[in-house]
C-alpha positions in Angstrom: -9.9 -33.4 79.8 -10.8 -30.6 77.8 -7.0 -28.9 78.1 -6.3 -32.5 76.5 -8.6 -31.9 73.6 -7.4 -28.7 72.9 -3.8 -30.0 73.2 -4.7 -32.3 70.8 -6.7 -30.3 68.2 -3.8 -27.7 68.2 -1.2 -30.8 67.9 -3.1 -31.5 64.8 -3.6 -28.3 63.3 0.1 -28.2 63.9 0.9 -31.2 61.9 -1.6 -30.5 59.0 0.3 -26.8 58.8 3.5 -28.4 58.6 2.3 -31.0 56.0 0.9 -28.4 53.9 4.4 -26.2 54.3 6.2 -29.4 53.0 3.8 -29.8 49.9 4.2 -26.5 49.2 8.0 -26.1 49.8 8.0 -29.7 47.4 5.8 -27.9 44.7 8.0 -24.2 45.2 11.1 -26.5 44.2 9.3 -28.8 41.2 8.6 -25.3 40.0 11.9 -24.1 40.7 13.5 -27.1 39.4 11.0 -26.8 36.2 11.8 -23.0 35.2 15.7 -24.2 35.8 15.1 -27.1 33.2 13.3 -24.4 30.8 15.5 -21.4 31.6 18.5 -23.9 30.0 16.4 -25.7 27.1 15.3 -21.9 26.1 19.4 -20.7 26.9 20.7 -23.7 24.2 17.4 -22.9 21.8 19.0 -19.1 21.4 22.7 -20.1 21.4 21.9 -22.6 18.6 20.2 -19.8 16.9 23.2 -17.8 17.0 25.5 -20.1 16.5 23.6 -20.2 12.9 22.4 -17.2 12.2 26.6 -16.8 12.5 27.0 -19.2 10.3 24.9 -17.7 7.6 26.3 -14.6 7.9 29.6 -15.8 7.3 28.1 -18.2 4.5 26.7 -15.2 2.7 29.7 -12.6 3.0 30.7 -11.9 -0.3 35.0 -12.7 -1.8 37.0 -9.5 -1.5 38.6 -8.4 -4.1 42.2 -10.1 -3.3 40.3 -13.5 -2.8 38.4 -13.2 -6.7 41.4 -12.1 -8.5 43.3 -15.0 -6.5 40.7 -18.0 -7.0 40.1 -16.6 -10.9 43.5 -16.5 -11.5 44.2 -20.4 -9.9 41.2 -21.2 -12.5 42.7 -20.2 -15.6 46.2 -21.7 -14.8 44.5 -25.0 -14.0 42.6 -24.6 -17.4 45.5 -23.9 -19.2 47.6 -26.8 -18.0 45.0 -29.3 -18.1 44.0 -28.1 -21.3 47.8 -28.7 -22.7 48.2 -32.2 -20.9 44.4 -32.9 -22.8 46.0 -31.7 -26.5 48.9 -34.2 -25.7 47.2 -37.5 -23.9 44.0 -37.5 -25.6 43.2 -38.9 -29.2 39.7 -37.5 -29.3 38.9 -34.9 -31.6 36.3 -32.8 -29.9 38.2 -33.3 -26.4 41.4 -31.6 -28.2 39.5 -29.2 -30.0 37.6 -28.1 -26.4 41.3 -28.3 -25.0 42.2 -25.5 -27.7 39.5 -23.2 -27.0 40.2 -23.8 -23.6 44.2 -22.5 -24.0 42.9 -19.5 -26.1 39.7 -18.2 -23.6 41.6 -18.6 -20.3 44.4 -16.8 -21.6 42.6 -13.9 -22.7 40.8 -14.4 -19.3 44.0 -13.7 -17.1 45.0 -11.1 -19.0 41.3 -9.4 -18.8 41.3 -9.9 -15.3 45.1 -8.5 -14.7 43.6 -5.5 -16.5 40.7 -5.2 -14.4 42.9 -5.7 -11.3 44.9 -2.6 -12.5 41.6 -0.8 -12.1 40.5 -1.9 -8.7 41.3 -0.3 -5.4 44.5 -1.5 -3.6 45.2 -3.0 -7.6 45.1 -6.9 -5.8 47.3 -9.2 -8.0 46.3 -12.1 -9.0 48.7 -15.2 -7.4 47.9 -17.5 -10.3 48.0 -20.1 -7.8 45.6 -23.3 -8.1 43.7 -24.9 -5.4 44.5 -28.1 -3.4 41.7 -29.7 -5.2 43.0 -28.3 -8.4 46.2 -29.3 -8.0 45.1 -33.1 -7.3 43.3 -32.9 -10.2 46.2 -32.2 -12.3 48.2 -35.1 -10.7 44.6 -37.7 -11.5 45.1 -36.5 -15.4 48.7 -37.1 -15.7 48.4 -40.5 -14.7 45.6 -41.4 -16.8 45.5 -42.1 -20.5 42.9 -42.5 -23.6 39.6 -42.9 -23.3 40.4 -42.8 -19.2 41.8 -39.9 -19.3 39.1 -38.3 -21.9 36.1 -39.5 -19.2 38.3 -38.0 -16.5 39.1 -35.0 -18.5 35.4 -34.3 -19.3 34.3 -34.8 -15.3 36.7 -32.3 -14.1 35.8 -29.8 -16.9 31.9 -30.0 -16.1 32.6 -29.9 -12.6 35.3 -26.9 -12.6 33.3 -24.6 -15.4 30.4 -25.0 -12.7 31.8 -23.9 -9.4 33.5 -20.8 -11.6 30.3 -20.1 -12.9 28.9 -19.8 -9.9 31.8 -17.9 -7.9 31.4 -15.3 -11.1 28.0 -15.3 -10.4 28.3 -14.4 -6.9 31.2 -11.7 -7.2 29.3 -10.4 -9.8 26.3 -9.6 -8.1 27.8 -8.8 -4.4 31.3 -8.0 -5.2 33.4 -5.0 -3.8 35.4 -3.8 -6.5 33.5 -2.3 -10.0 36.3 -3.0 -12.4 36.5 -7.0 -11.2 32.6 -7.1 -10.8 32.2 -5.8 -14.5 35.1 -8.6 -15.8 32.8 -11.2 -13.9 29.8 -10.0 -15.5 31.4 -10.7 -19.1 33.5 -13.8 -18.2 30.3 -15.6 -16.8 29.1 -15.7 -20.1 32.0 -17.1 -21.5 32.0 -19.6 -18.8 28.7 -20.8 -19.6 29.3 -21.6 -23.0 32.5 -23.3 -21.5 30.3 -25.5 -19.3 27.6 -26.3 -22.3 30.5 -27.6 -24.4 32.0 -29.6 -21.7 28.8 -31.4 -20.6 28.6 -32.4 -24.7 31.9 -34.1 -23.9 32.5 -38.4 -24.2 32.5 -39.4 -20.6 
């Protein structure tokens, strides 16, 4: 009878061992399975952050110097030409008489800026090549005429003296090359004036 008992009681301590081994081994793999879960969340947290701390970097890397002389030069051909087509289609005096300053301030601005190019290391030439956006632009205004194409005219003038007022800006302050950060400096200002006239425009 009493080797029965103690069969028993150790029977029982055996079972209440192996029930506690199988909480804890449960609990060990929650916690395993919980650190896994955070190990991951905390991996994608710090790949997200590099992913944009990348794309700042990349964001706020200034133009080189080929890149300016390229996108300044596509500006002033665009100006020009959609400054002729706006002396032809439009019958609005201050539009033509914008369009004329226009002709005369981008021309002396690509050949300021092939001077300044001379001056800069590796002497990058400007392509004189206009944007896609630029380009569609142009094709928008040739089919348009009158007061259409005046409205038109004016929206594209606003919006194109702003995004080169802001790249001159930019080049100006964080640029690579002294000669074509000095001919930003001085064409910003011209720009401005460019933009304060073309928001005064009928639209």
């Amino acid at each position: 009878m009493k080797k029965f008992v103690a069969l028993s009681t150790v029977a029982a301590l055996a079972m209440a061992l192996a029930a506690c081994g199988s909480k804890n081994d449960t609990a060990n793999e929650t916690n395993m399975s919980d650190n896994l879960a955070t190990a991951n969340e905390t991996g994608a947290i710090d790949n997200n952050m590099m992913a944009a701390n990348d794309m700042n970097a990349t964001a706020a890397m200034p133009m080189t110097a080929q890149a300016f002389v390229d996108a300044a030069s596509g500006t002033d051909a665009y100006e020009i030409a959609a400054a002729k087509l706006a002396q032809n289609k439009s019958s609005d005096a201050k539009v033509k008489s914008f369009a004329a300053d226009m002709i005369k301030d981008h021309t002396k601005s690509t050949a300021d800026l092939k001077a300044a190019a001379a001056k800069a290391d590796g002497h990058p030439m400007p392509s004189g090549m206009m944007t896609a956006e630029q380009q569609a632009n142009m094709t928008k205004l040739q089919g348009l005429s009158g007061t259409d194409f005046d409205k038109e005219y004016a929206r594209q003038q606003v919006d194109a003296h702003q995004k080169a007022l802001a790249a001159l800006k930019g080049y100006a302050s964080g640029g690579d090359s002294p000669p074509l950060k000095d001919f930003a400096s001085k064409t910003a200002t011209v720009v401005e004036h460019h933009l304060d006239m073309a928001q005064k425009l009928p639209m």
